[in-house]
N, C-alpha and C positions, 0 to 999 in steps of 0.2 A: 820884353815884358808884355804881359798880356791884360785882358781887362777879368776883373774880380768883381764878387758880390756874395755877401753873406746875409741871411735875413734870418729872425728869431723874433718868437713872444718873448717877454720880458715882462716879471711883476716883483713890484718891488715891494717892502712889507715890514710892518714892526716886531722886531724879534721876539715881543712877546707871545705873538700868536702864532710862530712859528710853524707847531705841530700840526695845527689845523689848516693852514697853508698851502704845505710842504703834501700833504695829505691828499688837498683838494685837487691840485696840480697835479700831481702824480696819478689820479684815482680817472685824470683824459689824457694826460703825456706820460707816453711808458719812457719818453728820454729825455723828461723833465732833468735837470742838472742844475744841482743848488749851488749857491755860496755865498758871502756873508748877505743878508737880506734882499738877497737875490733868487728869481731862480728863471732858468731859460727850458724854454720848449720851442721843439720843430727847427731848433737851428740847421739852415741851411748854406751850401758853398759851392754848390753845383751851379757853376753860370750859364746862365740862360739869356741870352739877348733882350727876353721879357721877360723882365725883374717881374710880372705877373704871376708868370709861370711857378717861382721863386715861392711867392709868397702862398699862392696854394697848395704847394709843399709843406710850408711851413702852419699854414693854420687847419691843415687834415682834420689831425685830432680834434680840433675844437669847433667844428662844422656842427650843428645841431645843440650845442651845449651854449648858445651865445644870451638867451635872457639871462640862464642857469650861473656862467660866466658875470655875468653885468652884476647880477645880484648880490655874489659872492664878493666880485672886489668893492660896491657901495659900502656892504655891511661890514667888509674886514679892513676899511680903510687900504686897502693891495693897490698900487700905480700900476696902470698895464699900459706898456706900448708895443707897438711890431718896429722891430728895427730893422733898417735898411742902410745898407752897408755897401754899396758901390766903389769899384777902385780902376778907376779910368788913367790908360798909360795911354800917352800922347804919344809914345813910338810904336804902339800897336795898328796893326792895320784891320785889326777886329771890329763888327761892328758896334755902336756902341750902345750903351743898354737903353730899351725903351722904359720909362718912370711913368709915363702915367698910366693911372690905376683904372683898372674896371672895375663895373659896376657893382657886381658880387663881392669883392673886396672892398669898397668904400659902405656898402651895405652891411656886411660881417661887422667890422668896428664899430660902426654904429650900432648896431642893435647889440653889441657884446661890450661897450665901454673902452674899447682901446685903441688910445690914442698911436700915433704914426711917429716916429721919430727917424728922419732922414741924415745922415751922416753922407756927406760926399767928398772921394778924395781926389784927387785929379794928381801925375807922377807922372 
């Protein structure tokens, strides 16, 4: 078994305002992917030892869009977090993935509103 890692924005939203949403996402993720009051962008699976590397992957698209972002989820009440998805096999002899984040990353969220959500699984 080997070691994994999946990383993805994530906004979550009241379906009434769906169109406008769905809209907004899509108009900086071309592989924005909806479903029920959900929708993901930049989802990434390519493991990289720095889950860094991961997450600049993941937040390309939305490099330069981050007050524009910020503003958007205040006013449309939208939850935004970067999920982090790690799957550490203790019969791997891989190494194993480096978490903490640089500075560009913790500065991105920041100035864009979105919160970090860490899921870690260990197998």
């Amino acid at each position: 078994m080997e070691n994994k890692c999946t990383t993805a924005l994530c906004f979550i939203y009241n379906p009434i305002y769906k169109d406008r949403i769905v809209s907004f996402f899509k108009g900086i993720c071309e592989d924005a992917k909806e479903s029920v009051n959900l929708i993901e962008c930049g989802k990434n699976t390519e493991y990289n030892v720095d889950i860094n590397n991961m997450i600049r992957r993941t937040i390309f698209d939305f490099l330069g869009h981050e007050e524009e972002v910020r503003q958007f989820l205040k006013d449309n009440k939208v939850e935004a977090f970067l999920e982090i998805v790690p799957e550490i096999s203790t019969k791997s002899n891989d190494p194993k993935p480096i978490l903490s984040l640089d500075d560009d990353i913790i500065k991105f969220l920041y100035t864009s509103g979105i919160r970090m959500d860490l899921d870690y699984y260990i197998k």
